[in-house]
SEVONU-783503 format. One record per residue: residue number from 1; residue in three letters; chain; x, y, z of N, C-alpha, C in turn. Coordinates in steps of 0.1 Angstrom, whole numbers, padded with zeros to 4 digits, always signed. Example, Ala and Ser with C-alpha at 12.3 -4.5 7.8 and 13.67 -1.06 7.14 Angstrom:
2
tidren_lovo_kevo_n.u_n.v_n.w_ca.u_ca.v_ca.w_c.u_c.v_c.w
1_ALA_A_+0132_-0057_+0078_+0123_-0045_+0078_+0132_-0033_+0078
2_SER_A_+0128_-0022_+0071_+0137_-0011_+0071_+0129_+0000_+0079
//
This chain:
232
tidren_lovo_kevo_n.u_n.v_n.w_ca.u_ca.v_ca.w_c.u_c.v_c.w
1_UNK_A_-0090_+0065_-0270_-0084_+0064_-0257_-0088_+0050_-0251
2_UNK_A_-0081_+0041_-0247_-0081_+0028_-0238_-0087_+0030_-0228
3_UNK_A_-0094_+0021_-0227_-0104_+0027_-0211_-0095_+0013_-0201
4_UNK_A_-0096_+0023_-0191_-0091_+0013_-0180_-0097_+0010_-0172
5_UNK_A_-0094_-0006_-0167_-0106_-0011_-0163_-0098_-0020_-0149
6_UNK_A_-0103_-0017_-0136_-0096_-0020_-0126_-0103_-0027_-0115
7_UNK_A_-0093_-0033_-0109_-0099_-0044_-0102_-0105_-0043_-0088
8_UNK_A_-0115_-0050_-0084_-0132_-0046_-0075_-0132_-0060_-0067
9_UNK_A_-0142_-0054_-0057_-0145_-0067_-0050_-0159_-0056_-0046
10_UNK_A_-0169_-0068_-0041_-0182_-0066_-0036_-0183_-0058_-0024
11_UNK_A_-0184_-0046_-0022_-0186_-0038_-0008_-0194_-0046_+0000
12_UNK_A_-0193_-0058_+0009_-0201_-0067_+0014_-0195_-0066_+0029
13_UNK_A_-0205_-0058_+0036_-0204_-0055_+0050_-0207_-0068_+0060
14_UNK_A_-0209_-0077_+0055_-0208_-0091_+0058_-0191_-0100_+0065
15_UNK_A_-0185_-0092_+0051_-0172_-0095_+0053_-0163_-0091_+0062
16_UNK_A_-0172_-0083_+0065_-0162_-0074_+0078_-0164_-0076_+0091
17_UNK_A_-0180_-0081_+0091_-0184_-0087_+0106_-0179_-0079_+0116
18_UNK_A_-0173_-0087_+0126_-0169_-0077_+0135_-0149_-0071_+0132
19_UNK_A_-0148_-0073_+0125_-0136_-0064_+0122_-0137_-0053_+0120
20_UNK_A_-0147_-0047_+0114_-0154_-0036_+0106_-0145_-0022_+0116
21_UNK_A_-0142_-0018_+0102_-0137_-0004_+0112_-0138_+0010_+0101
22_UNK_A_-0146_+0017_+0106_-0151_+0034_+0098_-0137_+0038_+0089
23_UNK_A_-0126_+0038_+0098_-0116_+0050_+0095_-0107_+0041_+0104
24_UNK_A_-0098_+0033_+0099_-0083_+0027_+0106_-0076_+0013_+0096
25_UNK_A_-0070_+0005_+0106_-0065_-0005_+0095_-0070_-0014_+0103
26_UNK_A_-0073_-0027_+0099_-0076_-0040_+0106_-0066_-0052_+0104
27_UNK_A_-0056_-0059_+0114_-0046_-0063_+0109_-0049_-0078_+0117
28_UNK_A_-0064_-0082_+0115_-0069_-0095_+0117_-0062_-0104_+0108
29_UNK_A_-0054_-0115_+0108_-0051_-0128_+0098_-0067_-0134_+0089
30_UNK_A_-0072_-0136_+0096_-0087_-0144_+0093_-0093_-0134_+0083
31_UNK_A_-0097_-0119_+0090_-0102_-0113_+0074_-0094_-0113_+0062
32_UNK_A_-0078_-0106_+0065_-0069_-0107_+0053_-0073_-0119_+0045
33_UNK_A_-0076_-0128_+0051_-0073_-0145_+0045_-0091_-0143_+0036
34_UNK_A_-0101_-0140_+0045_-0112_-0141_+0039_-0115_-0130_+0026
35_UNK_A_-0107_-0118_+0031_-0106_-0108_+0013_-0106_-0113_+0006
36_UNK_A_-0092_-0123_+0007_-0083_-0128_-0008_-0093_-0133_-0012
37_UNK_A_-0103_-0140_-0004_-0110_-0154_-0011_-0120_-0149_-0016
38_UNK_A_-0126_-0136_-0022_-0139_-0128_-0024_-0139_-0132_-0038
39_UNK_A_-0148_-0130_-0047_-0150_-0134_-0056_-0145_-0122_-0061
40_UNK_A_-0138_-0115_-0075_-0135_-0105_-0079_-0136_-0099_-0094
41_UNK_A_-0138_-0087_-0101_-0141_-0086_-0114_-0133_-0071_-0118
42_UNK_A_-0134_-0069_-0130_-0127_-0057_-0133_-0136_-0045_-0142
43_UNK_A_-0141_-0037_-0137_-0151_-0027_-0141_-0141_-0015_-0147
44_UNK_A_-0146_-0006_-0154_-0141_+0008_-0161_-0139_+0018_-0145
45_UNK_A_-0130_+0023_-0146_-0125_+0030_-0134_-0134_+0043_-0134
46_UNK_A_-0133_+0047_-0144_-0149_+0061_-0141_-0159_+0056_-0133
47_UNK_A_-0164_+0042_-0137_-0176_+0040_-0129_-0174_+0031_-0114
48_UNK_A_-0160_+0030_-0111_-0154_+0021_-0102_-0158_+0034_-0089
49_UNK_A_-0152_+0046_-0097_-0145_+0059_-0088_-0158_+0063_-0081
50_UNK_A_-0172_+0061_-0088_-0182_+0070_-0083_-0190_+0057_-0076
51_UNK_A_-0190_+0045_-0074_-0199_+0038_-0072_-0194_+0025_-0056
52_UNK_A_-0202_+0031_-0044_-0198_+0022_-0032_-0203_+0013_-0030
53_UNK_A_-0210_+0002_-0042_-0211_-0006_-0036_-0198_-0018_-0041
54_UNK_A_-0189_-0010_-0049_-0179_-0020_-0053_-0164_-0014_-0040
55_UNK_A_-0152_-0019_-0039_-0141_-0015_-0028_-0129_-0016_-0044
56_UNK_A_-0122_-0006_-0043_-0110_-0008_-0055_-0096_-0020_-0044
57_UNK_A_-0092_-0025_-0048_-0083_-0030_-0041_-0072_-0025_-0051
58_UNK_A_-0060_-0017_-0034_-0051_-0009_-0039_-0040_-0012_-0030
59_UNK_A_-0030_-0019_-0036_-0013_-0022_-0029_-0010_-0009_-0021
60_UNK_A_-0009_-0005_-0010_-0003_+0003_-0004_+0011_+0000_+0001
61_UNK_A_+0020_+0004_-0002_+0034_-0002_-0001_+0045_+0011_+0008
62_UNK_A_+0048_+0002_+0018_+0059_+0013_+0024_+0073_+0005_+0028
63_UNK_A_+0083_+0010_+0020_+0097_+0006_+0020_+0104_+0013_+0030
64_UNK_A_+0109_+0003_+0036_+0117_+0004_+0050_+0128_+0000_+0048
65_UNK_A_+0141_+0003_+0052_+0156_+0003_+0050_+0163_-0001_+0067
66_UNK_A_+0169_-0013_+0069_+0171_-0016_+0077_+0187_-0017_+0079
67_UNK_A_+0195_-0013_+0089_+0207_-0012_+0092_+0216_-0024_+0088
68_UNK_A_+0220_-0030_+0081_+0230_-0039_+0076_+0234_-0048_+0080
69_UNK_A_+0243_-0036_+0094_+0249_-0044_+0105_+0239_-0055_+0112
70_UNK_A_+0226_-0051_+0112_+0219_-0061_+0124_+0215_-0072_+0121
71_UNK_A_+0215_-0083_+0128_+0207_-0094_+0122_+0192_-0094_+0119
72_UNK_A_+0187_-0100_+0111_+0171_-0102_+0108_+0162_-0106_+0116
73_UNK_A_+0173_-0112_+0129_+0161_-0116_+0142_+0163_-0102_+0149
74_UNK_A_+0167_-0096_+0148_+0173_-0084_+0158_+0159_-0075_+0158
75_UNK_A_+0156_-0074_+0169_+0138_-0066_+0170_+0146_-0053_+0171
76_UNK_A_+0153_-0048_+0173_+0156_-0035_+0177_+0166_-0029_+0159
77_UNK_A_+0157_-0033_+0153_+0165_-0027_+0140_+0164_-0010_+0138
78_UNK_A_+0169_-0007_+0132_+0172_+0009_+0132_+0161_+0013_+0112
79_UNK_A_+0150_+0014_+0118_+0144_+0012_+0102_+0144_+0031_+0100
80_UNK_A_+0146_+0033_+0084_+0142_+0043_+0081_+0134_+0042_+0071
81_UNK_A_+0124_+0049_+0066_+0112_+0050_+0058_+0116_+0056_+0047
82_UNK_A_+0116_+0054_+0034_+0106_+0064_+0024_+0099_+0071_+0021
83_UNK_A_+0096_+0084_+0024_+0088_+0096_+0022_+0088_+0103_+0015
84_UNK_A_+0079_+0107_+0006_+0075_+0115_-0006_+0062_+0125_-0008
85_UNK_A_+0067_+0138_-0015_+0051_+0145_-0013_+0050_+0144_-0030
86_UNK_A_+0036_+0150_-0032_+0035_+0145_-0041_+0030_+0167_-0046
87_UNK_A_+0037_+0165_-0057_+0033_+0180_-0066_+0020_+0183_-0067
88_UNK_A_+0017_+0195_-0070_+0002_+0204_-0074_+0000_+0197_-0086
89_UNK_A_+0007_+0189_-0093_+0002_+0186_-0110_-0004_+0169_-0102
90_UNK_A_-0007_+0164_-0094_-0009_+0149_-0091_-0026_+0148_-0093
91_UNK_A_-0025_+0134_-0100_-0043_+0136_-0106_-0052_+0131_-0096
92_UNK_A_-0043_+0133_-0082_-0051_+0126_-0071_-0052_+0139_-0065
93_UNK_A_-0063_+0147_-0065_-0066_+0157_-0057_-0063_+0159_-0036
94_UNK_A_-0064_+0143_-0034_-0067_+0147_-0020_-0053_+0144_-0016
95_UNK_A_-0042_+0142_-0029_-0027_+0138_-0024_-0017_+0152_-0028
96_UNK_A_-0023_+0161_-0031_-0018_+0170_-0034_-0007_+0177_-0025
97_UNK_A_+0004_+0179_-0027_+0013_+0189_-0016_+0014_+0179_-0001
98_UNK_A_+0011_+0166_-0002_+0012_+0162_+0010_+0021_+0152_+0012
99_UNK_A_+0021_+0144_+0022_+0035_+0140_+0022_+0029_+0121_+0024
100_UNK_A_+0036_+0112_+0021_+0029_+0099_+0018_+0042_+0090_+0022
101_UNK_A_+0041_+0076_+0024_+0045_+0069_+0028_+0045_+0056_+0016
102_UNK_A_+0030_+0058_+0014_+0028_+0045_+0006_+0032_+0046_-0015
103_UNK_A_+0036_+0038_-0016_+0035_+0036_-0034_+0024_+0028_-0039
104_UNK_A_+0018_+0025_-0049_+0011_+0020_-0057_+0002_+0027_-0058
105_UNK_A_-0010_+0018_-0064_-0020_+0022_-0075_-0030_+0014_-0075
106_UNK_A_-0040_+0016_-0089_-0050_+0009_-0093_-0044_-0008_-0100
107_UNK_A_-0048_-0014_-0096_-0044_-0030_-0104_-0055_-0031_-0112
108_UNK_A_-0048_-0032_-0128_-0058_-0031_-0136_-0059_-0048_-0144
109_UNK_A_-0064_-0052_-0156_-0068_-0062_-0161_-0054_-0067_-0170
110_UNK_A_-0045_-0060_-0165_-0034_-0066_-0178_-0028_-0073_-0166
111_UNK_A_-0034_-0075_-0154_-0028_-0081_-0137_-0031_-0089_-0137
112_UNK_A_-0043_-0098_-0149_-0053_-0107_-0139_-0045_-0119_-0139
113_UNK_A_-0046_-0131_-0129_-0039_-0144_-0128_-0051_-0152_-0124
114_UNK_A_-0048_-0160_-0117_-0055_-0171_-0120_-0065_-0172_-0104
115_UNK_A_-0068_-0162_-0096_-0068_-0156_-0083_-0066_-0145_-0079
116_UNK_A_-0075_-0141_-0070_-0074_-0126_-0063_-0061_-0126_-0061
117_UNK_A_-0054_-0132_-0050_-0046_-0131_-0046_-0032_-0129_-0059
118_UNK_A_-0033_-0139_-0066_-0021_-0136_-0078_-0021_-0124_-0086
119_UNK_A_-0036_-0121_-0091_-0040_-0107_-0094_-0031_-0098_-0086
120_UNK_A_-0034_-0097_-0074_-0029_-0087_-0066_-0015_-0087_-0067
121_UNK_A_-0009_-0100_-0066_+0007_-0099_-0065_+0012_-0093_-0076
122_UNK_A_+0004_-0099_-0090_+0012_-0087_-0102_+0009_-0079_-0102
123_UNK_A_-0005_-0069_-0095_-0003_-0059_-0098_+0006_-0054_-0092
124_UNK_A_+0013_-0059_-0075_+0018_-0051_-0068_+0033_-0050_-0073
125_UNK_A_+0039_-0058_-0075_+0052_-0061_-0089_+0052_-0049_-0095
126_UNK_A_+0039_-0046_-0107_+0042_-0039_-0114_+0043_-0029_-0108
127_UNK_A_+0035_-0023_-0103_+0035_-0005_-0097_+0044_-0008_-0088
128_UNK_A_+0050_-0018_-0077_+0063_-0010_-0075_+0075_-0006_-0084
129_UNK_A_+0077_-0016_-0094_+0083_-0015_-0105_+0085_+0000_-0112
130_UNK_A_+0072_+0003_-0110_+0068_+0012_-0123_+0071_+0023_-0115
131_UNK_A_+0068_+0029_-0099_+0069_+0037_-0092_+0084_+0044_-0085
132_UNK_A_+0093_+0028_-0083_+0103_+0027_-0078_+0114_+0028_-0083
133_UNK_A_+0113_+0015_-0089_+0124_+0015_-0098_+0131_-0002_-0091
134_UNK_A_+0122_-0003_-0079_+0126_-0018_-0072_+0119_-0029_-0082
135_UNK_A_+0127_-0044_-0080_+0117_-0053_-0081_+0121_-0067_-0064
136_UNK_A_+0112_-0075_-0069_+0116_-0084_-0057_+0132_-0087_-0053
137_UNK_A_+0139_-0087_-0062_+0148_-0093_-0061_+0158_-0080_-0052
138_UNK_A_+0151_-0069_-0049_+0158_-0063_-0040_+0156_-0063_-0024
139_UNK_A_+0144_-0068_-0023_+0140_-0072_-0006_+0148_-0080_+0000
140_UNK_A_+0148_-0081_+0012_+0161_-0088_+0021_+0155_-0097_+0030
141_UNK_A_+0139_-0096_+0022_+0129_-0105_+0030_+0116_-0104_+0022
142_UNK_A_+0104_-0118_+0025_+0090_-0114_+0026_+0087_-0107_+0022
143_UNK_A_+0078_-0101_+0015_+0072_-0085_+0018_+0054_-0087_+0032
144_UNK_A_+0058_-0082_+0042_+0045_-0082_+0051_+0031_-0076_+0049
145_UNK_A_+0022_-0083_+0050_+0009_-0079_+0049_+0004_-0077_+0061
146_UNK_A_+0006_-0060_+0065_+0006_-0057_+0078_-0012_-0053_+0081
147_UNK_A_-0023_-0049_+0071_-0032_-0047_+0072_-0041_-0042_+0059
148_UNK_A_-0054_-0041_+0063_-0061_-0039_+0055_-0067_-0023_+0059
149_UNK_A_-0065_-0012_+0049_-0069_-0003_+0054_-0084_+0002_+0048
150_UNK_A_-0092_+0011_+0053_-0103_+0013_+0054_-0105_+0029_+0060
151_UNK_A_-0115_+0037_+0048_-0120_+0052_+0054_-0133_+0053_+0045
152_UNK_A_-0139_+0051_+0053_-0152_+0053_+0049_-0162_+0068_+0052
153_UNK_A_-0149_+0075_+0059_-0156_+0087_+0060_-0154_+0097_+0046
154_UNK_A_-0144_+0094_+0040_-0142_+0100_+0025_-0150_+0093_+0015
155_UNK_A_-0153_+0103_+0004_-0156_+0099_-0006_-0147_+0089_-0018
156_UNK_A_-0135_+0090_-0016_-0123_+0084_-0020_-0122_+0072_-0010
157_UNK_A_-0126_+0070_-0002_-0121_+0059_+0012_-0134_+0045_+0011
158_UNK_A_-0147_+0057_+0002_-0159_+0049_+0001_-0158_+0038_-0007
159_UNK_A_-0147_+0042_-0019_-0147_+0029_-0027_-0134_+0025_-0033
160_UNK_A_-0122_+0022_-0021_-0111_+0018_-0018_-0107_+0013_-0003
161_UNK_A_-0101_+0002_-0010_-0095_-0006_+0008_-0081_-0004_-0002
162_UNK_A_-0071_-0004_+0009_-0058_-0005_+0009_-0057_-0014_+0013
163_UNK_A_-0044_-0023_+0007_-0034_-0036_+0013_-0022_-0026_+0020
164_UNK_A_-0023_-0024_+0026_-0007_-0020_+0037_+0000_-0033_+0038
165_UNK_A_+0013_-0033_+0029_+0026_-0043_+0026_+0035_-0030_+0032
166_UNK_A_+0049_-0041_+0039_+0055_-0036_+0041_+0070_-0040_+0035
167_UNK_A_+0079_-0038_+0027_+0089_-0042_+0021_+0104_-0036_+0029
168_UNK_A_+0109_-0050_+0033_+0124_-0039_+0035_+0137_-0039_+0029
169_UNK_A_+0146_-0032_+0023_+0157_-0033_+0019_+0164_-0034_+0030
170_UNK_A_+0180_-0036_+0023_+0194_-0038_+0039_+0202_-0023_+0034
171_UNK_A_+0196_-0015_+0029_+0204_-0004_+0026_+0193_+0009_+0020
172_UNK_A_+0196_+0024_+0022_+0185_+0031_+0015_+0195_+0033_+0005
173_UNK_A_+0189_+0033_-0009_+0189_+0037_-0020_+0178_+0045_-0029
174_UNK_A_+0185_+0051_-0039_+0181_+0062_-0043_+0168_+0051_-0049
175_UNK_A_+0154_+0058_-0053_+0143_+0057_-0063_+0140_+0065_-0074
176_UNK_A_+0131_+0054_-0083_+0126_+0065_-0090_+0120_+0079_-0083
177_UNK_A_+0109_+0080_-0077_+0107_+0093_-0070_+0111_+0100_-0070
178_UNK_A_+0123_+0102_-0067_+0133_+0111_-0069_+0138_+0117_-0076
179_UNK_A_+0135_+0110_-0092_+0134_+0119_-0107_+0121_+0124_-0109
180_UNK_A_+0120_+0134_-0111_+0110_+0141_-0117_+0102_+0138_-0132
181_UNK_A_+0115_+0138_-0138_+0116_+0130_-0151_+0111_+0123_-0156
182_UNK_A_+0117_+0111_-0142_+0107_+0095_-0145_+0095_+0095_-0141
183_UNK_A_+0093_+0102_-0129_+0078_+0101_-0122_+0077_+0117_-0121
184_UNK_A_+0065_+0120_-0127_+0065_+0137_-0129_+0060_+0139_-0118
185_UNK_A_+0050_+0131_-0114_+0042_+0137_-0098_+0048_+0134_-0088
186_UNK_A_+0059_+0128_-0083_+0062_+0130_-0073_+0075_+0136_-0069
187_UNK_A_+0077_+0142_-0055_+0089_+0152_-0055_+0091_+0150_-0045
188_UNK_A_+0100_+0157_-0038_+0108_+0154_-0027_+0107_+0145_-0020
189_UNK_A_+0116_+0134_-0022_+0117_+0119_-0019_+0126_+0123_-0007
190_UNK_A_+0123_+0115_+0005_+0136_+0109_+0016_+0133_+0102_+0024
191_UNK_A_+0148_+0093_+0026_+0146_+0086_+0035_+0145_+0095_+0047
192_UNK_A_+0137_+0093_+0058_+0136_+0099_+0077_+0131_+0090_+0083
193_UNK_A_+0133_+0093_+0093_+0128_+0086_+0108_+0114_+0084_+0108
194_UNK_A_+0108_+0073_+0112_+0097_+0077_+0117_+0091_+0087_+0122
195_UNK_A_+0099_+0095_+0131_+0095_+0102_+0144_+0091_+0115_+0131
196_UNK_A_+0102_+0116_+0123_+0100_+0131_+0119_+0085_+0133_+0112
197_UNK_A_+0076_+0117_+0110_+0065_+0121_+0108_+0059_+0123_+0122
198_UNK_A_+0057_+0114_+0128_+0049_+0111_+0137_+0045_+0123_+0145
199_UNK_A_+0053_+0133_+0144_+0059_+0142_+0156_+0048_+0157_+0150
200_UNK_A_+0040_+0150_+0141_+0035_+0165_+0133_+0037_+0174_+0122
201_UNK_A_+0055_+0176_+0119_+0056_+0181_+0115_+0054_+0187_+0102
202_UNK_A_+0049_+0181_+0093_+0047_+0178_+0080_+0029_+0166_+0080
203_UNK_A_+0024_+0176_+0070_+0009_+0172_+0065_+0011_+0159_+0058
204_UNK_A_+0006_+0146_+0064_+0008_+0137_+0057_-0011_+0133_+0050
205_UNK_A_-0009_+0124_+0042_-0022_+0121_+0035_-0029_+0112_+0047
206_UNK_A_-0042_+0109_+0040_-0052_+0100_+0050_-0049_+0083_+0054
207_UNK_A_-0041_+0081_+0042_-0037_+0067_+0042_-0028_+0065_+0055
208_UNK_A_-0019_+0073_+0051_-0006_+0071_+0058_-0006_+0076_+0070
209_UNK_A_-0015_+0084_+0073_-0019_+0095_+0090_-0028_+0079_+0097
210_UNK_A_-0033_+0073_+0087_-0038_+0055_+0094_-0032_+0049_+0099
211_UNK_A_-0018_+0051_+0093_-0006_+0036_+0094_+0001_+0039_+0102
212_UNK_A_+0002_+0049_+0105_+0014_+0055_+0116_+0019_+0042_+0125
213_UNK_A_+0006_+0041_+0135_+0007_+0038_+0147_+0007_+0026_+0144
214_UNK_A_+0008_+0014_+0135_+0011_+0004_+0134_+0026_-0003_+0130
215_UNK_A_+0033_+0010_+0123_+0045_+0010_+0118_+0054_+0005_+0130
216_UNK_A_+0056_-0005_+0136_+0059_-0008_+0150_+0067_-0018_+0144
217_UNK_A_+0082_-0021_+0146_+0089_-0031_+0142_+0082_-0044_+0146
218_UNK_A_+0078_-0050_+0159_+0072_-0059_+0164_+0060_-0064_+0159
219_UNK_A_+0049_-0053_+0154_+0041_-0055_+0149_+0045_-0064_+0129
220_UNK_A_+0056_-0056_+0123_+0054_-0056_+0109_+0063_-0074_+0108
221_UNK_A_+0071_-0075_+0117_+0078_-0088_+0117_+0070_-0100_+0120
222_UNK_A_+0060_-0096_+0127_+0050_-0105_+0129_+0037_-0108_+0122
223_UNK_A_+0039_-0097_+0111_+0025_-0099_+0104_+0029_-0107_+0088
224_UNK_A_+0015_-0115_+0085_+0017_-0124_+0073_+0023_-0125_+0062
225_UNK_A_+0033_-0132_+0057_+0043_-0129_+0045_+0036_-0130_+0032
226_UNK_A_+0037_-0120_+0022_+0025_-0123_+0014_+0026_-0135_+0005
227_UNK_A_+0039_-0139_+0002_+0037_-0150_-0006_+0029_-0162_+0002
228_UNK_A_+0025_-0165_+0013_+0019_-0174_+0025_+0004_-0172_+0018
229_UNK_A_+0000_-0159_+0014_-0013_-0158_+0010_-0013_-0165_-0002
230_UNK_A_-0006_-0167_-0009_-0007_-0173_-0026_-0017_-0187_-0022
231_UNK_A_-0013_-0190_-0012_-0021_-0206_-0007_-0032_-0208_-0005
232_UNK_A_-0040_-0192_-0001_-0049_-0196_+0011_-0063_-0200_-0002
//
């Protein structure tokens, strides 16, 4: 069996200075900018999964579908979301039966480029690829790097940060998700409203119960384009 070996940065509480936050997202420009620049390496994921003093860097990706008619400067866009739960068979225990916002995964060593930062862009390529069934050339923009997310009250949270990207199409269309088939773990895909999460109704996961309150048109238009990071 191939061992997979995925990509780490140094749990360095240093780095976080005062941005530092237990349980939320931090959607500072200057840390974003200071992550990329971390020095990084790629360890066996068994021993990634049990060990805090390394952070897994993991694409959190949420596709947003914007009304057609409106223009791209238009703050008052009519966005709908992507939402998916994920089956009893998902090898992610704490995602079981619940309902998620974000796509991706582990960025493993068949990602690496020449930089964190590039590292990260292929990995994020692939697993939306691999997840979706999108690739860039379907965005209608940028993809936004709206924050860096963080839970350190989980055991899962202890040795993972999330990239919260936000991607938007000019139309919802169907995804992979939606096949069973193609993606065995995940099931009931739809596009809804924000509100219909926000509002309670439906158990969403830890990641995405973070992101809620940031999901704010004003906020995601304004936050850093990731190709902008390729530079820093």
């Amino acid at each position: 069996m191939t061992q997979e070996n995925v990509l780490v940065v140094k749990n360095d509480y240093k780095l976080w200075d005062r941005y530092y936050v237990e349980s939320g997202i931090c959607m500072n420009e200057e840390f974003i900018t200071q992550l990329f620049n971390q020095d990084y390496l790629f360890i066996p994921r068994d021993k990634a999964e049990n060990n805090p003093e390394f952070k897994q860097i993991i694409p959190y990706i949420v596709i947003s579908s914007i009304n057609a008619t409106n223009s791209l400067k238009n703050k008052n866009w009519d966005r709908t979301y992507y939402a998916y739960r994920r089956s009893s068979k998902s090898t992610e225990d704490r995602l079981k039966r619940k309902w998620t916002l974000g796509f991706g995964g582990h960025i493993n060593d068949i990602d690496a480029g020449d930089s964190l930062i590039s590292t990260f862009v292929n990995g994020f390529e692939r697993e939306l690829q691999e997840e979706t069934g999108l690739t860039t050339s379907d965005f209608i923009s940028v993809p936004r790097v709206v924050g860096i997310i963080n839970n350190d009250t989980t055991d899962v949270g202890k040795v993972h940060l999330g990239v919260l990207i936000v991607i938007d199409l000019m139309m919802e269309k169907s995804l992979l998700a939606n096949d069973p088939g193609k993606n065995e773990i995940e099931v009931d895909g739809h596009w809804i409203k924000l509100q219909k999460i926000t509002d309670g109704s439906i158990e969403t996961e830890d990641w995405t119960t973070i992101i809620l309150p940031v999901l704010d048109n004003d906020i995601i238009i304004s936050s850093p384009k990731l190709n902008n990071l390729e530079y820093i």
